[in-house]
MIDOSE-1310 file (N, C-alpha, C; in nm, 2 decimals, decimal comma, always signed):
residues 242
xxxx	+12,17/-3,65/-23,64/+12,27/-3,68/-23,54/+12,21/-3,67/-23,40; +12,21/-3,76/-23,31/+12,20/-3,78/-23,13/+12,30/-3,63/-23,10; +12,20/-3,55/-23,01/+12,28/-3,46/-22,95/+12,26/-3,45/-22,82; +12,23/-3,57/-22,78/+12,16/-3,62/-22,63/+12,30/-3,63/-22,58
xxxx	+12,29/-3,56/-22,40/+12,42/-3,54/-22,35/+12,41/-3,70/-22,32; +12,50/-3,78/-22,31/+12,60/-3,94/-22,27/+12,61/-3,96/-22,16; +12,54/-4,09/-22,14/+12,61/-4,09/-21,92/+12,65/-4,24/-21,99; +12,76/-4,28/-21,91/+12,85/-4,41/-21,92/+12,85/-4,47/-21,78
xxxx	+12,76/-4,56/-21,80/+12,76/-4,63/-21,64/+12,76/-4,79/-21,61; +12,85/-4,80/-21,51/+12,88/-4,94/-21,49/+12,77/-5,02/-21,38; +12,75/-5,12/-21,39/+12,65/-5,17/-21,34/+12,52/-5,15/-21,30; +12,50/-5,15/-21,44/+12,32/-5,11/-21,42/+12,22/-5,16/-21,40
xxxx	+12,24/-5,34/-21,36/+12,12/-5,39/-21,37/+12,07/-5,42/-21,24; +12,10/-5,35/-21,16/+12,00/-5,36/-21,03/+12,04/-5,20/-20,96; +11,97/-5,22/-20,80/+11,99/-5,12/-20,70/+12,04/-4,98/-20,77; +12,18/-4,93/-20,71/+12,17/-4,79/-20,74/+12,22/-4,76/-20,87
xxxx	+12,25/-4,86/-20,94/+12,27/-4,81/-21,10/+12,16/-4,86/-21,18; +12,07/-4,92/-21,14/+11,92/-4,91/-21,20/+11,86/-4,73/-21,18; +11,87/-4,76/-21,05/+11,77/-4,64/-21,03/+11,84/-4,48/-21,10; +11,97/-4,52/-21,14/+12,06/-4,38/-21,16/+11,99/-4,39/-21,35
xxxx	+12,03/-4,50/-21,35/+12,00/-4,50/-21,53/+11,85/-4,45/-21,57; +11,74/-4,51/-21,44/+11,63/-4,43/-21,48/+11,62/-4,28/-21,49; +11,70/-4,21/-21,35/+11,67/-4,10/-21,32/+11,74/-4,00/-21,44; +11,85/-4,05/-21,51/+11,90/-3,97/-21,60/+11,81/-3,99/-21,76
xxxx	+11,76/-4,10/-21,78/+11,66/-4,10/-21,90/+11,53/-4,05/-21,84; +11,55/-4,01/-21,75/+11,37/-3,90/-21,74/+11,44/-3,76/-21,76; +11,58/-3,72/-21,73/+11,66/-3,58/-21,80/+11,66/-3,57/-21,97; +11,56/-3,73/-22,02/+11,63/-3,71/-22,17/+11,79/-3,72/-22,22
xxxx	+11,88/-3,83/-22,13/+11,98/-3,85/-22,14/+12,01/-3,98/-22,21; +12,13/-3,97/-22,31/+12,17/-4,11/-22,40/+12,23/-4,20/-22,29; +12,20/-4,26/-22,27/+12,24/-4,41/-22,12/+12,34/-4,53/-22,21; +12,47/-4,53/-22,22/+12,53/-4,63/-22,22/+12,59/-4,73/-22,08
xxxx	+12,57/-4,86/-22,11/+12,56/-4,94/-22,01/+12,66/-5,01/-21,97; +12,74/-5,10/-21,90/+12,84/-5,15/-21,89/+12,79/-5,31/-21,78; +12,79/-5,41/-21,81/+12,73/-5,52/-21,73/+12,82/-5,64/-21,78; +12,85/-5,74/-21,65/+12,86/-5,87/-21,74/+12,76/-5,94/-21,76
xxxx	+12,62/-5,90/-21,76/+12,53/-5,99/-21,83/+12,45/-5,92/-21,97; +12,41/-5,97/-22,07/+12,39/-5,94/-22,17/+12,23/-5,80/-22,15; +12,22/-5,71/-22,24/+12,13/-5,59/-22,20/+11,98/-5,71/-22,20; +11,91/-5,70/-22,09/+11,78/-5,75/-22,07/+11,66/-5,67/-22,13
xxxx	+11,58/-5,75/-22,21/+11,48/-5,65/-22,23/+11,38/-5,56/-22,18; +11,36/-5,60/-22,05/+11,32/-5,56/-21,91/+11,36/-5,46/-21,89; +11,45/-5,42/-21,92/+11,56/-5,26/-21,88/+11,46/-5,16/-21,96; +11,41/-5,04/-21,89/+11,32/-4,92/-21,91/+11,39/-4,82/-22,03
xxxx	+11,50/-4,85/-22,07/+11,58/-4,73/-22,09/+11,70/-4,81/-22,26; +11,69/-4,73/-22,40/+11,79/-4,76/-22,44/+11,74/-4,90/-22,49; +11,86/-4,95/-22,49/+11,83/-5,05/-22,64/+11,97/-5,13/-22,61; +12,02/-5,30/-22,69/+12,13/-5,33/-22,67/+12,22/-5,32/-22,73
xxxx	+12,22/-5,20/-22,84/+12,30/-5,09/-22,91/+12,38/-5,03/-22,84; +12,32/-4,98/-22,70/+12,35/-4,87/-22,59/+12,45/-4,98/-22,48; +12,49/-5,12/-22,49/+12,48/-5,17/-22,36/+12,59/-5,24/-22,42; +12,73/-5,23/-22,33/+12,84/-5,32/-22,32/+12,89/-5,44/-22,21
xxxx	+12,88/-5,56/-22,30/+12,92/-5,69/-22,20/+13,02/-5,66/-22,21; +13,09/-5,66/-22,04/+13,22/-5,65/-21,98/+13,24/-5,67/-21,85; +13,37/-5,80/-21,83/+13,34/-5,84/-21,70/+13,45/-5,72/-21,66; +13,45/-5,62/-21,54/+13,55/-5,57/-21,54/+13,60/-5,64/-21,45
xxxx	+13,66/-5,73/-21,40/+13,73/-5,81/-21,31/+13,83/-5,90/-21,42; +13,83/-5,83/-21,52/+13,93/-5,89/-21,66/+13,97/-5,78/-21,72; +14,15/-5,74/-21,69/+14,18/-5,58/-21,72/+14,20/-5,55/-21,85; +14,20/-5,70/-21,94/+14,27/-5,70/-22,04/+14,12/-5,68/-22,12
xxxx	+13,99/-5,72/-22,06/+13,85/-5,67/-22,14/+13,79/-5,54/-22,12; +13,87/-5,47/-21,98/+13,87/-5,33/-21,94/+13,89/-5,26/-22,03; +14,07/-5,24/-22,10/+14,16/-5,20/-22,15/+14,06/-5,20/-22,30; +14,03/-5,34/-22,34/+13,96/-5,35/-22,55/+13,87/-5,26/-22,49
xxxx	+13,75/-5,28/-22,40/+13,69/-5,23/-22,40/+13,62/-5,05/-22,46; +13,76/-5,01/-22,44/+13,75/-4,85/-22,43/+13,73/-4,86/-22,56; +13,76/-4,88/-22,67/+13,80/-4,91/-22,85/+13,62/-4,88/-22,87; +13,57/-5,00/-22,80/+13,39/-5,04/-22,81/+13,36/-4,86/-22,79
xxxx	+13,36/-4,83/-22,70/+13,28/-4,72/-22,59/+13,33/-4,60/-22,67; +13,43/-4,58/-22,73/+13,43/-4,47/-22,76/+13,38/-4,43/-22,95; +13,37/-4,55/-23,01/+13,26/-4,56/-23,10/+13,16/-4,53/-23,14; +13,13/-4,55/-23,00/+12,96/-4,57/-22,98/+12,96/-4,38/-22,96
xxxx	+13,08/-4,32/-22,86/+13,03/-4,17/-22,93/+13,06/-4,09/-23,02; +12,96/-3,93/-23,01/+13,01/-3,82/-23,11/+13,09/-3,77/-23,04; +13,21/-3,83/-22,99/+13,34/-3,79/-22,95/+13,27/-3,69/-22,79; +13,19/-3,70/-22,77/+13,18/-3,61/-22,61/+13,10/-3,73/-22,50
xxxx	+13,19/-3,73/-22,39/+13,11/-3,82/-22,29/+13,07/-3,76/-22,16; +12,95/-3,72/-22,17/+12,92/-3,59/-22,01/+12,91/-3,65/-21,87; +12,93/-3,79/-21,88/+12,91/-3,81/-21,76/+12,98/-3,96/-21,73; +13,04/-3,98/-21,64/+13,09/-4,13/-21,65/+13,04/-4,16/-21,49
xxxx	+12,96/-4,29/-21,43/+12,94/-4,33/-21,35/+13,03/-4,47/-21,29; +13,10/-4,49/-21,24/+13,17/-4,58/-21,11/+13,12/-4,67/-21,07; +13,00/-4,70/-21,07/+12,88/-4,76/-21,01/+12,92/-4,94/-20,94; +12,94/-5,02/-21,05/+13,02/-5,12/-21,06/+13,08/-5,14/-20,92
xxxx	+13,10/-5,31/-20,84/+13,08/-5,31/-20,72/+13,07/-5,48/-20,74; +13,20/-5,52/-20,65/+13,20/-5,65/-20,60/+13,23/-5,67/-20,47; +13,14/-5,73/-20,38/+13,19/-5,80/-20,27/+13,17/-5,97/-20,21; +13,27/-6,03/-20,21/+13,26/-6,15/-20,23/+13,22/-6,22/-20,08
xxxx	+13,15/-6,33/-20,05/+13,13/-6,36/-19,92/+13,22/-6,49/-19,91; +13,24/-6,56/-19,77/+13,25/-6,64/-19,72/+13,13/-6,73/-19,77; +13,15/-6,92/-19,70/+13,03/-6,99/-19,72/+12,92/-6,94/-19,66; +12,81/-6,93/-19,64/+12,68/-6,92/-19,59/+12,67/-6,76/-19,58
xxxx	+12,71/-6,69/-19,67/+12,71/-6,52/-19,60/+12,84/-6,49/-19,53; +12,94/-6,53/-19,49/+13,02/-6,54/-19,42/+13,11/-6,40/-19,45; +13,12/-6,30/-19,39/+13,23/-6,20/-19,38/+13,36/-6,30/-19,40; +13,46/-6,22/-19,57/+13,53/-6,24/-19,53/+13,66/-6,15/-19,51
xxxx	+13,72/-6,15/-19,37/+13,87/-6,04/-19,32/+14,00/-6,07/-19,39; +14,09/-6,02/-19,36/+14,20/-5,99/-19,39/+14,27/-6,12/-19,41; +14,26/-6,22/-19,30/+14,28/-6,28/-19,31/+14,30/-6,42/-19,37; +14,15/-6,44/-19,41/+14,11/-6,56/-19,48/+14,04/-6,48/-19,67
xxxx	+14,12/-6,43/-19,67/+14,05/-6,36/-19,82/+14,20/-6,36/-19,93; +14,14/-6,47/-20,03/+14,23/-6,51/-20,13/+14,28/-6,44/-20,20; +14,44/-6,42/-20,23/+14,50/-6,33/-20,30/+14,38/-6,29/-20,44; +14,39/-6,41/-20,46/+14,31/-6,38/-20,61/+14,16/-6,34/-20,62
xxxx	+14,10/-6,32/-20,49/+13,99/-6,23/-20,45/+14,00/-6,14/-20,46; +14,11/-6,12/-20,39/+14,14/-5,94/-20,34/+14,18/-5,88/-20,51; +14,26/-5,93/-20,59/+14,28/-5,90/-20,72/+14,14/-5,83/-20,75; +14,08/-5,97/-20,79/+13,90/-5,94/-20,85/+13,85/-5,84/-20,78
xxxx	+13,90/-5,82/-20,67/+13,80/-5,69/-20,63/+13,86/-5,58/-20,66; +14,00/-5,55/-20,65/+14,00/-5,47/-20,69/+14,01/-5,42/-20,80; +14,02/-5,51/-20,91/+14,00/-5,45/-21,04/+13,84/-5,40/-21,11; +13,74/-5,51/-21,01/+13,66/-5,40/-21,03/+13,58/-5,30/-20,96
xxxx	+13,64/-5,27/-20,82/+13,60/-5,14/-20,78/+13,69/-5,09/-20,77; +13,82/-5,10/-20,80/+13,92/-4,97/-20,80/+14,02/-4,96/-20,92; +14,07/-5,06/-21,01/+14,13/-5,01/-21,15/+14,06/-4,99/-21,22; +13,92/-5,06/-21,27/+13,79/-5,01/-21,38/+13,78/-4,86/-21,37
xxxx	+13,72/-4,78/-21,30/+13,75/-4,64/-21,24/+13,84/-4,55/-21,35; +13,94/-4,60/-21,35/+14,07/-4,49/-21,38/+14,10/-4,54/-21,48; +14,08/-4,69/-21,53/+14,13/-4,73/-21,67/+14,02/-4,65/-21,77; +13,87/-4,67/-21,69/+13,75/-4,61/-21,77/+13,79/-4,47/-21,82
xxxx	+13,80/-4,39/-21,69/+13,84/-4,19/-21,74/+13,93/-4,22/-21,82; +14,07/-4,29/-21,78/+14,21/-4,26/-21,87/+14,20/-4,24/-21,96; +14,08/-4,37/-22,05/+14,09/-4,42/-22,18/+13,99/-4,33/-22,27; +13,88/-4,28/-22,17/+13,79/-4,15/-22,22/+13,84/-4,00/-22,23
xxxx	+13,92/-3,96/-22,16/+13,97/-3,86/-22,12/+13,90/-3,73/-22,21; +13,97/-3,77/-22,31/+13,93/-3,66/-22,44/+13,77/-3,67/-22,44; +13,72/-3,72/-22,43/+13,55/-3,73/-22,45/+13,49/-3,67/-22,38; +13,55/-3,69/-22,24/+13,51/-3,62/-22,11/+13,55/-3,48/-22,12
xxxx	+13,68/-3,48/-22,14/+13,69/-3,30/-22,18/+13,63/-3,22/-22,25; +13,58/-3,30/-22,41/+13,54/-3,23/-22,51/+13,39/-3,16/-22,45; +13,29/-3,26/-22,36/+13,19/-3,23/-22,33/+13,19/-3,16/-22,16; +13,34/-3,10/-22,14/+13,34/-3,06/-21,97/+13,28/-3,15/-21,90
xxxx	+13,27/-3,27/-21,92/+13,19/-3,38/-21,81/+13,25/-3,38/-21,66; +13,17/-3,52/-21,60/+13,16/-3,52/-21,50/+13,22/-3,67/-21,43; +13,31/-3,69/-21,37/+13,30/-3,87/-21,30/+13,30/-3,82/-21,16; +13,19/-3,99/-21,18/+13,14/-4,02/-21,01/+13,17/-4,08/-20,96
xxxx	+13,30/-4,13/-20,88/+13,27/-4,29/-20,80/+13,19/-4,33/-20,69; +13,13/-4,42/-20,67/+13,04/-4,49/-20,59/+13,16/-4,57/-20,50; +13,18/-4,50/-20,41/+13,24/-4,57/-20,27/+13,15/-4,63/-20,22; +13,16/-4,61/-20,06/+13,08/-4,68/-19,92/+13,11/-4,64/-19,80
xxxx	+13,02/-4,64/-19,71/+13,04/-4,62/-19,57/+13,18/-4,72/-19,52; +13,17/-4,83/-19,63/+13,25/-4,95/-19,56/+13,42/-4,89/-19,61; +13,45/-4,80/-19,64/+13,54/-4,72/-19,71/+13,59/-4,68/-19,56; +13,53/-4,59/-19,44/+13,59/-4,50/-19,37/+13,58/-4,60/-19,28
xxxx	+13,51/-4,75/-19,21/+13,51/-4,76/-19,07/+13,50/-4,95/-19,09; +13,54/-5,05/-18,99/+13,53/-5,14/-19,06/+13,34/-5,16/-19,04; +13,32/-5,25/-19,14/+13,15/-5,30/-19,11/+13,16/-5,41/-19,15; +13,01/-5,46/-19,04/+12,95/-5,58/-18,99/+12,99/-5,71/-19,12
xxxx	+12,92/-5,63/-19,23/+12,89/-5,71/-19,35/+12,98/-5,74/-19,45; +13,06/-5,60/-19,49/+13,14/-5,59/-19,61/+13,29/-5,66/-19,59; +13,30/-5,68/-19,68/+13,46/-5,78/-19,66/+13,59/-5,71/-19,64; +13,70/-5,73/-19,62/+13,82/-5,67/-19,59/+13,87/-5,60/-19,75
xxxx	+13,85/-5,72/-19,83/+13,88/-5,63/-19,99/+13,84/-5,54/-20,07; +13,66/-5,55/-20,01/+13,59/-5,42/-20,07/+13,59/-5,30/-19,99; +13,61/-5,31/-19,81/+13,61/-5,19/-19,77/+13,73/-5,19/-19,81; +13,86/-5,19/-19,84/+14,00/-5,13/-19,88/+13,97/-5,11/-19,98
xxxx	+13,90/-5,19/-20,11/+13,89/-5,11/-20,21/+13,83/-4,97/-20,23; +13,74/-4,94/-20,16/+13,65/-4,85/-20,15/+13,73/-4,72/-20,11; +13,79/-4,75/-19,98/+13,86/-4,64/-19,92/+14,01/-4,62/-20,02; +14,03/-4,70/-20,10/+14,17/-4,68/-20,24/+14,08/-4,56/-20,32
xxxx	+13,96/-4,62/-20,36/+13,85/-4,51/-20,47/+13,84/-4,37/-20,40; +13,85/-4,35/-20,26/+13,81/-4,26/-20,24/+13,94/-4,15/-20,25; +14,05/-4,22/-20,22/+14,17/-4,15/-20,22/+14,22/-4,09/-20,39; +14,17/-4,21/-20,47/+14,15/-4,19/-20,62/+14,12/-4,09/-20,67
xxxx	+13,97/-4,07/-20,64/+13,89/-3,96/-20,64/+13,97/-3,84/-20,61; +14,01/-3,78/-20,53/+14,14/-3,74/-20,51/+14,23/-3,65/-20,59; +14,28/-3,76/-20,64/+14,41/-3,76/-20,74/+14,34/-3,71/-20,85; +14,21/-3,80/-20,87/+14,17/-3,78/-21,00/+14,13/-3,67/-21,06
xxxx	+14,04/-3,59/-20,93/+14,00/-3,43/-20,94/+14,12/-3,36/-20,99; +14,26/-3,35/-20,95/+14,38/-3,31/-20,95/+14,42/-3,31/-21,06; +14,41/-3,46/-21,12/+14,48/-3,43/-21,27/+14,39/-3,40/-21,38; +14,25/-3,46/-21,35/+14,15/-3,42/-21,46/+14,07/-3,27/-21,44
xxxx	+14,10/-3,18/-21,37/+14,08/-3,06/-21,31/+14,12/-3,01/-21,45; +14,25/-2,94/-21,52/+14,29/-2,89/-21,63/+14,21/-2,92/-21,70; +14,16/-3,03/-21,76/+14,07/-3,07/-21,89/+13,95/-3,03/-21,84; +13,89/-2,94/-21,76/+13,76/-2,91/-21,71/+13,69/-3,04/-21,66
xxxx	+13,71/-3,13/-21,61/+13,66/-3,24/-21,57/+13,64/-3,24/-21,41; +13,50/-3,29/-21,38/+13,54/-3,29/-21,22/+13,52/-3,45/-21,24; +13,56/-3,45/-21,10/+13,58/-3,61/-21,02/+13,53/-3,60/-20,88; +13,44/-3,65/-20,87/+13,36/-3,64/-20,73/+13,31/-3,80/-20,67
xxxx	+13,28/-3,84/-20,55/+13,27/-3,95/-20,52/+13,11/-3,93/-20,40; +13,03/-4,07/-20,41/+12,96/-4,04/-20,30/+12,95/-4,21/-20,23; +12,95/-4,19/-20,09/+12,98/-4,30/-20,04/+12,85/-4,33/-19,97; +12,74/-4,47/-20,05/+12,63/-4,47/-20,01/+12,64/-4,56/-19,84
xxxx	+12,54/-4,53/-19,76/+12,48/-4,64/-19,64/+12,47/-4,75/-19,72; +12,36/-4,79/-19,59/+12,26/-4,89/-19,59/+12,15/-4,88/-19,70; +12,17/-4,91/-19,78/+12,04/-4,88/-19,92/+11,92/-5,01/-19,95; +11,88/-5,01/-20,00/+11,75/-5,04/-19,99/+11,76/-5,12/-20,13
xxxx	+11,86/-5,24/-20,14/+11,87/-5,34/-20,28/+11,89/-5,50/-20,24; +11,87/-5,52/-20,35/+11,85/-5,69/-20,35/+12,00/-5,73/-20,28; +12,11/-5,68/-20,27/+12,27/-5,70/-20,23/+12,29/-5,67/-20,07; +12,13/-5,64/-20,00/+12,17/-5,64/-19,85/+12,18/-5,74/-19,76
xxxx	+12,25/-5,76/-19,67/+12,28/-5,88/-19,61/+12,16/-5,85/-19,52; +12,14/-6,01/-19,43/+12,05/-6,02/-19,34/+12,09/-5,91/-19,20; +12,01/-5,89/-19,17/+12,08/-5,82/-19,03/+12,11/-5,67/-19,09; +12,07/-5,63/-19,16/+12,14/-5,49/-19,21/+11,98/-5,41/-19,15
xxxx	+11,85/-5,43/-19,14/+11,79/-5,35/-19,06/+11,80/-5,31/-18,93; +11,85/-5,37/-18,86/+11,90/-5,36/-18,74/+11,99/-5,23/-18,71; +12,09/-5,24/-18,86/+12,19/-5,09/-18,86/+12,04/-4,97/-18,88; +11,96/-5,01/-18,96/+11,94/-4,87/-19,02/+11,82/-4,85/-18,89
xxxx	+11,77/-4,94/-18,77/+11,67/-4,88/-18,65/+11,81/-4,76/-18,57; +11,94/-4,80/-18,57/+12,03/-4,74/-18,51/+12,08/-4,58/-18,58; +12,02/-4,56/-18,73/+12,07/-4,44/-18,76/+11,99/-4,32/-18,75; +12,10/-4,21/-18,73/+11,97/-4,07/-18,71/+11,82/-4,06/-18,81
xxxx	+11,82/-4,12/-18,89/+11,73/-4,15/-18,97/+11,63/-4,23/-18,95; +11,66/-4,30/-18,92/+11,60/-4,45/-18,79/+11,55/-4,51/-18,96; +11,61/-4,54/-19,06/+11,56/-4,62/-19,16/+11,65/-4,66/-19,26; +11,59/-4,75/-19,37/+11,71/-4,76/-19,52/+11,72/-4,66/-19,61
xxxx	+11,82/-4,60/-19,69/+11,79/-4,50/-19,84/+11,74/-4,56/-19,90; +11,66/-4,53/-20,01/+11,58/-4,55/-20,17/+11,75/-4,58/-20,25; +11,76/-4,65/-20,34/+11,82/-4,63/-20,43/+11,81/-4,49/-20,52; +11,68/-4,43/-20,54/+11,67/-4,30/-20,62/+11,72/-4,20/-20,51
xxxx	+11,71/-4,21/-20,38/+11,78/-4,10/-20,30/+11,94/-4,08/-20,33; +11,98/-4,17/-20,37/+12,13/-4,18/-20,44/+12,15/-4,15/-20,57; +12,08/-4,19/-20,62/+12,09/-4,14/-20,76/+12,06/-3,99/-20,79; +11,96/-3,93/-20,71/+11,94/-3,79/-20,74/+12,08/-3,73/-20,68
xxxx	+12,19/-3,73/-20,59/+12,27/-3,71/-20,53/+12,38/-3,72/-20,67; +12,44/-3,83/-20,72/+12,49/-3,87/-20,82/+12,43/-3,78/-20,97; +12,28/-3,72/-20,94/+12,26/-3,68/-21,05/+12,28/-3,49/-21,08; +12,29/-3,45/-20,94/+12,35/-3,32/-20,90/+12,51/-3,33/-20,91
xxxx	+12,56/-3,41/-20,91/+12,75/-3,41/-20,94/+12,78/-3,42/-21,06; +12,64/-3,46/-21,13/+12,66/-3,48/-21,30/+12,59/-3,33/-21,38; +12,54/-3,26/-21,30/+12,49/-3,13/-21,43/+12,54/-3,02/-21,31; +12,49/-2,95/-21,38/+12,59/-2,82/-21,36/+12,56/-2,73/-21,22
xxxx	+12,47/-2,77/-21,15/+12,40/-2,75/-21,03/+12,57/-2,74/-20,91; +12,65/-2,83/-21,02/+12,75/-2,89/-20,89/+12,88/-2,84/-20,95; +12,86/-2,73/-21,02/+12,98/-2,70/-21,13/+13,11/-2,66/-21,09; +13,09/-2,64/-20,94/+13,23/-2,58/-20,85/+13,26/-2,70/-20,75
xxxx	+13,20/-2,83/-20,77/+13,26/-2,92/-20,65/+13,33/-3,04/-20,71; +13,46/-3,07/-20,70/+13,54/-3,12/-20,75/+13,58/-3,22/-20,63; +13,67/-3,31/-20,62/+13,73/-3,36/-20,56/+13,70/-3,40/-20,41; +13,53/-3,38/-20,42/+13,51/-3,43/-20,30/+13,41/-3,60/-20,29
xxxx	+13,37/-3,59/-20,12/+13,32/-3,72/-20,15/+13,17/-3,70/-20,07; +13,06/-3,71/-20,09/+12,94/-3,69/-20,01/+12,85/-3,80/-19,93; +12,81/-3,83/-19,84/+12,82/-3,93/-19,75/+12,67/-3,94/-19,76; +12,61/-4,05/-19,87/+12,48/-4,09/-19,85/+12,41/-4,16/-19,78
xxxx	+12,39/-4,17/-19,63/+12,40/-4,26/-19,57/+12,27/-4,26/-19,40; +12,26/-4,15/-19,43/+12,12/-4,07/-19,33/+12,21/-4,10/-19,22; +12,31/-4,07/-19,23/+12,39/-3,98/-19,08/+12,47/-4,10/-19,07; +12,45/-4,22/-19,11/+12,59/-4,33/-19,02/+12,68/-4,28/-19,00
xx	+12,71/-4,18/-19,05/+12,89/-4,18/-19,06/+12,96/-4,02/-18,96; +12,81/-3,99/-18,85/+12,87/-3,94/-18,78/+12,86/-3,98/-18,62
């Protein structure tokens, strides 16, 4: 029998849910995956045993989904990651605002940065309890202030997750569960817009984060280092956000 503690993480195939899925299989941790593209063989970690095609921007593949995921465990899930992240552009890169951003965009985004989240815990709950685990949401800077780049639907989604986060600490607190959030910068992935160096000559840091600088962060909210911080949200971001 696998007695390897379980991390459950959504979008793993690039930037900071790459780097998170590495950092937790150098802990010796069982890595299940969650992507809408099929498990690549390129991926360092696990097997496509480990890895669920699911678009979460379809609530009704969210929802079957849980049936799959909870299968696949020995009934305990120690860690669930949030990771999972859409922001949709305008033509040519184009920010899009409040304005010009399609109902049915704003849907897609929020189902998968802010209902995936909570359908994922709800549907786990027991799993997460059984093993005292841990959920992380992956917010953003674009959560507290508006920015350059990010769209009107993702920073509102973001700043919904963070309020989530929240609630979630609140009700998943009784089942020994924490719920904690970290809201990355400017990070250093294939998903940064042009012009985003420019922010990071401006921060107290005068640079971009590593994706593994986030993940080690993410990986202190997940073991027991972090066993008294519940319901907060930590700002990965080398100072933007003061």
């Amino acid at each position: 029998m696998d007695d390897r503690k379980v991390l459950l993480l959504t979008g793993a195939s690039r930037g900071i849910g790459h780097a998170t899925v590495k950092r937790f299989a150098r802990e010796g941790w069982r890595i299940l995956t969650c992507s809408r593209q099929p498990f690549s063989e390129k991926c360092p970690w696990g097997g496509a045993e480990d890895h669920i095609v699911l678009d979460l921007a379809d609530p009704n593949q969210t929802m079957e989904a849980i049936e799959d995921i909870r299968g696949r465990l020995n009934g305990k899930l120690h860690a669930l990651v949030n990771n999972a992240g859409i922001s949709p552009k305008g033509p040519g890169g184009a920010r899009l605002n409040s304005i010009e951003t399609d109902l049915r965009t704003w849907g897609q985004v929020f189902h998968v940065n802010f209902f995936a989240p909570i359908v994922l815990a709800r549907g786990l709950q027991d799993e997460l309890s059984a093993a005292q685990g841990a959920v992380v949401n992956v917010t953003s800077i674009a959560g507290s202030r508006v920015h350059p780049f990010a769209g009107a639907a993702y920073s509102t989604s973001k700043a919904a997750l963070k309020a989530l986060t929240r609630e979630m600490a609140l009700d998943f607190g009784p089942l020994g569960v924490r719920v904690n959030a970290i809201a990355p910068g400017e990070i250093d992935t294939s998903i940064l817009s042009p012009g985003t160096e420019k922010i990071a000559e401006m921060l107290p840091l005068r640079r971009l984060g590593q994706p593994s600088e986030v993940a080690d962060v993410i990986w202190f909210l997940c073991n027991d280092a972090s066993s008294y911080v519940t319901g907060t949200e930590i700002e990965v971001n080398g100072g933007q956000h003061v």
